[in-house]
GUBA-571066 format. One record per atom (N, C-alpha, C): x, y, z; residue number from 1; atom name; residue in one letter. Coordinates in Angstrom, 2 decimals, decimal comma. Layout:
BEGIN
X Y Z NUM CA a
...
***
This chain:
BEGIN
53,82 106,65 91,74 1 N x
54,42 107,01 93,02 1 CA x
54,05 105,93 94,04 1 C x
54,83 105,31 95,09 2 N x
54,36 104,34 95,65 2 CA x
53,93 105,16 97,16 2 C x
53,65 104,36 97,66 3 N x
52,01 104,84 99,11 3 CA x
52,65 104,07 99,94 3 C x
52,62 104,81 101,13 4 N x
52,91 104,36 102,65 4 CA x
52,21 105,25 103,34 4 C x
51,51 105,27 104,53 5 N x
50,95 105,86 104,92 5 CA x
51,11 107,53 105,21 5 C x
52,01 107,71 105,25 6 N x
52,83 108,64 105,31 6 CA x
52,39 109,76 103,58 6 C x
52,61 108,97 102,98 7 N x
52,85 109,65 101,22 7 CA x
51,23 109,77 100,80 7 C x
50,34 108,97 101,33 8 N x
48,71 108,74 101,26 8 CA x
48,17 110,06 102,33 8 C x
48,70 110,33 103,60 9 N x
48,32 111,42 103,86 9 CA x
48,50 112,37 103,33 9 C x
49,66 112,42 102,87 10 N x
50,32 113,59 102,52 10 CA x
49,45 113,93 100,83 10 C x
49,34 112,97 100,06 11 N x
47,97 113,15 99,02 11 CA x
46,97 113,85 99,24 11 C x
46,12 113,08 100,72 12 N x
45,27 113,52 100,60 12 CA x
45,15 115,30 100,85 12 C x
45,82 115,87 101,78 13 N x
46,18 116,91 102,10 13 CA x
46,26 117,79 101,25 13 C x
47,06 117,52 100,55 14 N x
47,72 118,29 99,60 14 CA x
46,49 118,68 98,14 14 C x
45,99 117,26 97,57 15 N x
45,00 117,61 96,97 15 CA x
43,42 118,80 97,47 15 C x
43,49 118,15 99,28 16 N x
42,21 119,49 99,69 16 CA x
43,29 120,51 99,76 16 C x
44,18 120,81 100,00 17 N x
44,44 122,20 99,81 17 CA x
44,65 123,05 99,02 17 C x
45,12 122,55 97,48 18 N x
45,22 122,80 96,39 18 CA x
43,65 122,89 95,75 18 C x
43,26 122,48 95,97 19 N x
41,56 122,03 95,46 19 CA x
41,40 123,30 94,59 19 C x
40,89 123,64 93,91 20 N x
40,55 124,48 92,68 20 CA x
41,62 125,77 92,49 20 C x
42,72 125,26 92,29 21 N x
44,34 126,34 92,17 21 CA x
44,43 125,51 90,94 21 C x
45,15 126,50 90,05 22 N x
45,57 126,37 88,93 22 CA x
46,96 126,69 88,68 22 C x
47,68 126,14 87,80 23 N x
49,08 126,39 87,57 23 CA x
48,84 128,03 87,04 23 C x
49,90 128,64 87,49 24 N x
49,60 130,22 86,67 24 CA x
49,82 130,67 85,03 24 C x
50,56 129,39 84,62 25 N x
50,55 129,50 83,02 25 CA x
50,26 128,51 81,97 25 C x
49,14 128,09 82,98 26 N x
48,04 127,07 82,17 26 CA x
46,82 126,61 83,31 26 C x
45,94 125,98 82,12 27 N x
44,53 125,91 82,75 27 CA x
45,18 124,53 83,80 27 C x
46,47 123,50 83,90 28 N x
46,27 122,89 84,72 28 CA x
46,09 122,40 85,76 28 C x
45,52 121,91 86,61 29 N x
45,40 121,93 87,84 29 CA x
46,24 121,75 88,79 29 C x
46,95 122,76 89,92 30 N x
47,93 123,08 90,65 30 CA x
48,83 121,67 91,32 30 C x
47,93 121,04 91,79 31 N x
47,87 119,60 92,26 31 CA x
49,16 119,44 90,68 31 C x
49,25 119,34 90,05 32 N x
50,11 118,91 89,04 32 CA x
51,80 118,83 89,28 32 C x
51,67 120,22 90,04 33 N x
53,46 120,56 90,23 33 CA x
53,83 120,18 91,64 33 C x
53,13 119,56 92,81 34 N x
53,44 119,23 93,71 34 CA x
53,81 117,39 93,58 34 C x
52,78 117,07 92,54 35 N x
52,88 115,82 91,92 35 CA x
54,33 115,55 91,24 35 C x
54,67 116,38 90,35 36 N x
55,89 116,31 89,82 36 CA x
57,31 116,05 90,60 36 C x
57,04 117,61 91,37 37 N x
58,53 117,58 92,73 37 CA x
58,17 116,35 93,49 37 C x
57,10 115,60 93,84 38 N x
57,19 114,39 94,81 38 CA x
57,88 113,13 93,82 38 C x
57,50 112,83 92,68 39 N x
58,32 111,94 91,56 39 CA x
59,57 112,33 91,10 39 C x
59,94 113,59 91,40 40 N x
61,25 113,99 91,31 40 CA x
62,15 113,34 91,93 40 C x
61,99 113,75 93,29 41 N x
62,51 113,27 94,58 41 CA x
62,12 111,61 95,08 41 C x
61,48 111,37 94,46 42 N x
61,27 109,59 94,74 42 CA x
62,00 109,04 93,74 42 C x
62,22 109,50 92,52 43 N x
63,60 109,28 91,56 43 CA x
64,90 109,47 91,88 43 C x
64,88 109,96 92,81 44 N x
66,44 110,41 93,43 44 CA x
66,91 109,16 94,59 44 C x
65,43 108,55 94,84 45 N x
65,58 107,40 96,25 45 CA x
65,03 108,28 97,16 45 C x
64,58 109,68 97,65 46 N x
64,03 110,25 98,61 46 CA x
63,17 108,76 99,30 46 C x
63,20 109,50 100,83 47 N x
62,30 108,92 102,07 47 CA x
60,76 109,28 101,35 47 C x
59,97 108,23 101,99 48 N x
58,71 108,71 102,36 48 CA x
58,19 109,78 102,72 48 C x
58,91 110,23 104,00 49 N x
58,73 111,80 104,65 49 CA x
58,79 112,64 103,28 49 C x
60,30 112,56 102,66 50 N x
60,60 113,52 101,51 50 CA x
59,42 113,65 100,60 50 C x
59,12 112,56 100,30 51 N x
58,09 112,35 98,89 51 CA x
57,00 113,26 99,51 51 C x
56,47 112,74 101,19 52 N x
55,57 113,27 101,35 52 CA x
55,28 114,88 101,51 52 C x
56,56 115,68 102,11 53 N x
57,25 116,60 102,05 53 CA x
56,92 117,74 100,81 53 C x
57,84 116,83 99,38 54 N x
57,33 117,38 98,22 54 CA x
56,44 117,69 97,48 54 C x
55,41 116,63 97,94 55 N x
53,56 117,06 97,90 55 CA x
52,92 117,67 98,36 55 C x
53,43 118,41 100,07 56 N x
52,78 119,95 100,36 56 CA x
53,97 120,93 100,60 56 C x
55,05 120,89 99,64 57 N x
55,81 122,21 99,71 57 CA x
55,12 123,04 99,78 57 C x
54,36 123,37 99,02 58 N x
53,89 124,95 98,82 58 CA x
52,67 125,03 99,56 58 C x
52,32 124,35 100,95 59 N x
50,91 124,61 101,30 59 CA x
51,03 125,40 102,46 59 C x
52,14 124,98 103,21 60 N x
51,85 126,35 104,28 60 CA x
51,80 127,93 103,83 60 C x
53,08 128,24 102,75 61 N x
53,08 129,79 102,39 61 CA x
51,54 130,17 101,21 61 C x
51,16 128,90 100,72 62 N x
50,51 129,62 99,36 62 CA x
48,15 128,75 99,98 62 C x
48,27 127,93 101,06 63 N x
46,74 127,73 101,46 63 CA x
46,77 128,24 102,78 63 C x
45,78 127,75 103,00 64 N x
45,47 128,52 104,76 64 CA x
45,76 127,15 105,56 64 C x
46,40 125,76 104,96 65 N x
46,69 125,03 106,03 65 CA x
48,35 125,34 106,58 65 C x
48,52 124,57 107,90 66 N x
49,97 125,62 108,69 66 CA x
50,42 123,94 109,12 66 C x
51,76 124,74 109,75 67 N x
52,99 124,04 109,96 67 CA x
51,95 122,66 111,02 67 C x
51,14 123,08 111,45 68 N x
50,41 122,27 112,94 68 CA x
49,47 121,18 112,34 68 C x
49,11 121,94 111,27 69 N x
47,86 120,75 110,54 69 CA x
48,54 119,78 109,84 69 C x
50,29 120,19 109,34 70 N x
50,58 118,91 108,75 70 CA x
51,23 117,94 109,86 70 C x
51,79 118,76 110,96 71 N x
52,28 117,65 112,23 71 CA x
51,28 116,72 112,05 71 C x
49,75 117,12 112,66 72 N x
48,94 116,55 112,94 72 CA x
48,47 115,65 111,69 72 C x
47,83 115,58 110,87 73 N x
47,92 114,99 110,16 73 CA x
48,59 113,70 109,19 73 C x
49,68 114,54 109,11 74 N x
50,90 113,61 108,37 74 CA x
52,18 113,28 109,08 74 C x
52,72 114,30 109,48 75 N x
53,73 113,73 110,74 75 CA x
54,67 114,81 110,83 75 C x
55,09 115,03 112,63 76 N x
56,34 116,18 112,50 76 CA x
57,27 115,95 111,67 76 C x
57,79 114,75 111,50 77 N x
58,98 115,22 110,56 77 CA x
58,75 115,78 108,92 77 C x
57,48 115,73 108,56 78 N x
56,98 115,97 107,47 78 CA x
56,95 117,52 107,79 78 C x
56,47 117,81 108,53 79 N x
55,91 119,49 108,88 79 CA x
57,55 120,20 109,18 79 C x
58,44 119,18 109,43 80 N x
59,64 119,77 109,63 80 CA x
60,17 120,31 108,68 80 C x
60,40 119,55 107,30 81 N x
60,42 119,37 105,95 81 CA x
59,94 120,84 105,22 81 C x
58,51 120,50 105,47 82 N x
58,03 121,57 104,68 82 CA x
57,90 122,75 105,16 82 C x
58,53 123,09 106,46 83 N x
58,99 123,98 106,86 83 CA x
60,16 124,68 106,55 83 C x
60,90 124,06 106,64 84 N x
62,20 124,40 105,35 84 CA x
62,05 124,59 104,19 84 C x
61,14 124,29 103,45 85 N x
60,79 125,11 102,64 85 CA x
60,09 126,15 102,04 85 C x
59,45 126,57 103,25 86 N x
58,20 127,87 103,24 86 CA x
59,28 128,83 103,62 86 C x
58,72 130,16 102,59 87 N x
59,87 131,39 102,52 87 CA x
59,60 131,76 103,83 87 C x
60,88 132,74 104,11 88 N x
60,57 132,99 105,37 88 CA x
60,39 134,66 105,32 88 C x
60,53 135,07 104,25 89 N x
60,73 136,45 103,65 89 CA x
59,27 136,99 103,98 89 C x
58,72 138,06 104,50 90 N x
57,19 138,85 104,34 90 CA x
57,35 140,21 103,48 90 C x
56,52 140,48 102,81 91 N x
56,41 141,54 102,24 91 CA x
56,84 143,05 103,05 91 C x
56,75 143,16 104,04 92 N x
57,53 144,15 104,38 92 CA x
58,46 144,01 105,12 92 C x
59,22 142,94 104,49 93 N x
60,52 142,73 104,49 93 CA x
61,60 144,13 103,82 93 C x
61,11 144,22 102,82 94 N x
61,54 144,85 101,62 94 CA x
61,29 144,76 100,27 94 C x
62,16 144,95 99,47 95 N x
61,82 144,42 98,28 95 CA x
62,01 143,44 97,77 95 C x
61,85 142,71 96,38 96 N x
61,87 140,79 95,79 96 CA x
63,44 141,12 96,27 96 C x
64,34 141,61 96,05 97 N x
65,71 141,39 95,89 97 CA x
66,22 141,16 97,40 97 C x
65,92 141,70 98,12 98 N x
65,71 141,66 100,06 98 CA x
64,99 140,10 100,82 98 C x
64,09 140,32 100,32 99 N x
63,57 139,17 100,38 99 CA x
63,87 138,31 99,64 99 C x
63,96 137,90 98,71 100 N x
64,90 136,89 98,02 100 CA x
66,00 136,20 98,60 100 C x
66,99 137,30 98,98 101 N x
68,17 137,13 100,17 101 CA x
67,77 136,47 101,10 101 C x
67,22 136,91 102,12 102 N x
66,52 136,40 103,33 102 CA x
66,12 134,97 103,20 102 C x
65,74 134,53 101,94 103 N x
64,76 133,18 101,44 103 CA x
66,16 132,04 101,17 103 C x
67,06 132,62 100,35 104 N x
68,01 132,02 100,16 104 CA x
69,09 131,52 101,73 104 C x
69,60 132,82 101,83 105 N x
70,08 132,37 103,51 105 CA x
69,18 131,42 104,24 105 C x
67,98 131,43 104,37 106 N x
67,47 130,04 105,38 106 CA x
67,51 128,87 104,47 106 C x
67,42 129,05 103,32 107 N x
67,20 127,60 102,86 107 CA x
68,48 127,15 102,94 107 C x
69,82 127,91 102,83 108 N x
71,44 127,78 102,84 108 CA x
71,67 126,94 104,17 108 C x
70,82 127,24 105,07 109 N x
70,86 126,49 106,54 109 CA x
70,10 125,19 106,32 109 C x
69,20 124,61 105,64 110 N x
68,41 123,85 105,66 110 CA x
69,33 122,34 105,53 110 C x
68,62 121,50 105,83 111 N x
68,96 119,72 105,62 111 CA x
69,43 119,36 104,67 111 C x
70,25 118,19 103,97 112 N x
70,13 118,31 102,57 112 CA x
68,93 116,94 102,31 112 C x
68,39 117,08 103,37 113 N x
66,41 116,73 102,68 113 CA x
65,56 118,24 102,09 113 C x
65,61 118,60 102,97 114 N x
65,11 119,91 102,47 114 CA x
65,55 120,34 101,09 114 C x
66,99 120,56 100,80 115 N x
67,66 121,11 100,11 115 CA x
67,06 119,92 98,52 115 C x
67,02 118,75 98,72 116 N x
67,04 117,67 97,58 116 CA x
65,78 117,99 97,00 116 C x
64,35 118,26 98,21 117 N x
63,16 118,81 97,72 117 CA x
62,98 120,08 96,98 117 C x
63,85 120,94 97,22 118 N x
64,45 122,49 96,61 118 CA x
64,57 122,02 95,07 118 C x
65,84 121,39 94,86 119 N x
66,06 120,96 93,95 119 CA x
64,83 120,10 92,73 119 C x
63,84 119,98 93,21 120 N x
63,20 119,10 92,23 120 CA x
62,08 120,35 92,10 120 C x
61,80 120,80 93,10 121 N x
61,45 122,59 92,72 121 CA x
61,58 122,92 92,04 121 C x
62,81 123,63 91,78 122 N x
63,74 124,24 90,33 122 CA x
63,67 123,65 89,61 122 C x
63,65 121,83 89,38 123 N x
63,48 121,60 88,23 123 CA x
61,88 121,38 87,34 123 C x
61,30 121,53 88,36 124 N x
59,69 121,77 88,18 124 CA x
59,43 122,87 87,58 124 C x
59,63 123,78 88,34 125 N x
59,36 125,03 87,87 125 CA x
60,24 126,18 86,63 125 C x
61,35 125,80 86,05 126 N x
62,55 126,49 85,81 126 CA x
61,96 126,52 84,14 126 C x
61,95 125,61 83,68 127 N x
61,09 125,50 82,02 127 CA x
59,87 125,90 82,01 127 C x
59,12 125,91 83,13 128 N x
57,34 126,49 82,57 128 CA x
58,04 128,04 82,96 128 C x
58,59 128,44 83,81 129 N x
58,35 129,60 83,49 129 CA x
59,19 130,45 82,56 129 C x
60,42 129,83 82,14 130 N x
61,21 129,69 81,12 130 CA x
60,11 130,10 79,39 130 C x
59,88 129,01 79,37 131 N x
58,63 128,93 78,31 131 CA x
57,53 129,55 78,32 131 C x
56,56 130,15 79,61 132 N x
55,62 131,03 79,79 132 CA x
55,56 132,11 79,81 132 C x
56,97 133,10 80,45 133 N x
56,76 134,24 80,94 133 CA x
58,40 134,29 80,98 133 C x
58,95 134,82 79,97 134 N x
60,50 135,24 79,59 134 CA x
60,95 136,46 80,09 134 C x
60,01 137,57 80,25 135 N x
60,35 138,47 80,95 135 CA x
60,51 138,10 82,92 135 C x
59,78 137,54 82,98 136 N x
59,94 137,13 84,65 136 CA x
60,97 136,18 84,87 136 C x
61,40 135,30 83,81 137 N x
62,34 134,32 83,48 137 CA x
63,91 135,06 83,66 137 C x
63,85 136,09 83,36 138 N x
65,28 136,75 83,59 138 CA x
65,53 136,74 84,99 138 C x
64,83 137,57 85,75 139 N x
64,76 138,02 87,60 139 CA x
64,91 136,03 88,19 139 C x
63,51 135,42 87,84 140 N x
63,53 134,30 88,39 140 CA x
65,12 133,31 88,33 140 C x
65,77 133,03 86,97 141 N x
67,13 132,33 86,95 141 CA x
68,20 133,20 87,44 141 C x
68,72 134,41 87,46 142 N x
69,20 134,99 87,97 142 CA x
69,25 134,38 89,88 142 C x
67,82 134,89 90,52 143 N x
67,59 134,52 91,52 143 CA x
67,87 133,01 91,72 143 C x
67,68 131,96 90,84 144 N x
67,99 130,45 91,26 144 CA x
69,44 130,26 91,40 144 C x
69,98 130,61 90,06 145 N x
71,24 130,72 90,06 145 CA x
72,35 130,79 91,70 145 C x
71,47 132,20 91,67 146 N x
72,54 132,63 93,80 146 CA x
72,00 131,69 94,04 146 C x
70,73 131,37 94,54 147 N x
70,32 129,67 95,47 147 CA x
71,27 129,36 95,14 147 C x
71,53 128,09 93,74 148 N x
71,86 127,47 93,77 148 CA x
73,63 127,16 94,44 148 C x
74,09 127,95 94,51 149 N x
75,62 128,66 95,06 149 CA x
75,30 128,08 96,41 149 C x
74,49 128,17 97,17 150 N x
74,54 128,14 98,44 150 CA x
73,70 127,13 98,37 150 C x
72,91 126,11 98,35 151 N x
72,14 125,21 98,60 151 CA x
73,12 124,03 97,67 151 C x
73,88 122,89 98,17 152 N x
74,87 122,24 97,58 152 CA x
74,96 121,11 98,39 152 C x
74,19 120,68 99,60 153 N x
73,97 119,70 100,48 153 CA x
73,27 118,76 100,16 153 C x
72,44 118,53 99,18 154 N x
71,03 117,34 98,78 154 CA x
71,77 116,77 97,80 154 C x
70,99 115,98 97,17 155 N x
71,04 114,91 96,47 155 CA x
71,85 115,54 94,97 155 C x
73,17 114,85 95,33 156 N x
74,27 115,51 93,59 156 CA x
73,56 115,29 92,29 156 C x
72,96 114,11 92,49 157 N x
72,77 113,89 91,35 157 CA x
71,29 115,29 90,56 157 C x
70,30 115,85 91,97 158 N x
69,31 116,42 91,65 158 CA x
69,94 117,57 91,09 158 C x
70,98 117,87 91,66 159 N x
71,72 119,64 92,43 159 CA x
72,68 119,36 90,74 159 C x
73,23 118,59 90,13 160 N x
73,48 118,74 89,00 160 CA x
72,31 118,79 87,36 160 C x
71,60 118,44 87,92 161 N x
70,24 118,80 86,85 161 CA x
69,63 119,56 87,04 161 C x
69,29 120,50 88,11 162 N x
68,80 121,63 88,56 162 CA x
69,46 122,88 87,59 162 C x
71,13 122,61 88,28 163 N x
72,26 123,54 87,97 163 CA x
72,14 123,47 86,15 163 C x
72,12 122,01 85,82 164 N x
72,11 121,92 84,23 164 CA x
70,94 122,95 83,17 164 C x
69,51 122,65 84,18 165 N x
68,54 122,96 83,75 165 CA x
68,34 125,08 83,70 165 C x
68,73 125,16 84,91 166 N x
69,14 126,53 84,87 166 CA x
70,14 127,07 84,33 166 C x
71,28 126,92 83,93 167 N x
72,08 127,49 83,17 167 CA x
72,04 127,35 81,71 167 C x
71,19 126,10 81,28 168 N x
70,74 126,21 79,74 168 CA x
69,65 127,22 79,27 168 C x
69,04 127,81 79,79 169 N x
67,75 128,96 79,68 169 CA x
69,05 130,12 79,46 169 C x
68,45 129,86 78,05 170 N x
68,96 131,67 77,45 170 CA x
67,97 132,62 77,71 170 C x
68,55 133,69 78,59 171 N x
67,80 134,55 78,70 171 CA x
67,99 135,73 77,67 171 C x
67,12 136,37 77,22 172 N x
67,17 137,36 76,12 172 CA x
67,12 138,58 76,67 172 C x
***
């Protein structure tokens, strides 16, 4: 992955916040799948911001760092980013299917930066849990599937391997 100051903060960050998280269907270390979606999206030609973006998707909804620590740190337009991608759904919202909705509609509004980082998401995540956990694999592609209907703004080339990758999972 190449380093600009920007993508080096965004490392470092991302590794303390992840710091002893584990993937949920293996011993590997969490830091792994934020690594992936950032080489995803730097394969696509993504910005710096993006790359950097894709390395703390998941830190505002899933550590205790927030939208303010990555301004500060790494940069608003980064915190912009990964703001678009933190669900916006809360548990007493309703139920996964309610919330799900809710998650989909904002991301349907999102950039197609946002949307290109989405995309390398799904393709991160769509085979481990495919391969790990087949019963959750039904609800989960189902659910990508609608995303994917409405999130169609980012990068074609991602948004067709996403789409590829999800519709080849036979679900049983």
């Amino acid at each position: 992955m190449k380093d600009s100051p920007v993508i080096t903060a965004a490392k470092m960050m991302a590794g303390k916040a992840h710091e002893g998280q584990t993937r949920k269907y293996s011993s590997l270390p969490y830091i792994v799948h934020p690594i992936e979606v950032a080489t995803i999206v730097e394969s696509a030609g993504g910005t710096d911001e993006m790359i950097a973006a894709a390395l703390l998707h998941d830190v505002i909804e899933d550590t205790d760092f927030t939208y303010e620590d990555i301004a500060e740190k790494v940069s608003p337009e980064v915190a912009d980013l990964v703001q678009g991608m933190t669900e916006v759904a809360q548990p007493e919202d309703g139920n996964r299917a309610k919330r799900k909705s809710m998650d989909k509609d904002f991301l349907a509004q999102q950039s197609p930066e946002v949307q290109t980082i989405k995309y390398a998401d799904v393709i991160s995540n769509t085979q481990d849990i495919a391969l790990h956990d087949p019963s959750f694999a039904k609800v989960y592609i189902t659910e990508i599937k609608a995303l994917l209907e409405v999130i169609d703004k980012g990068d074609p080339t991602l948004y067709a391997k996403a789409k590829d990758i999800v519709h080849a999972i036979k679900i049983k």
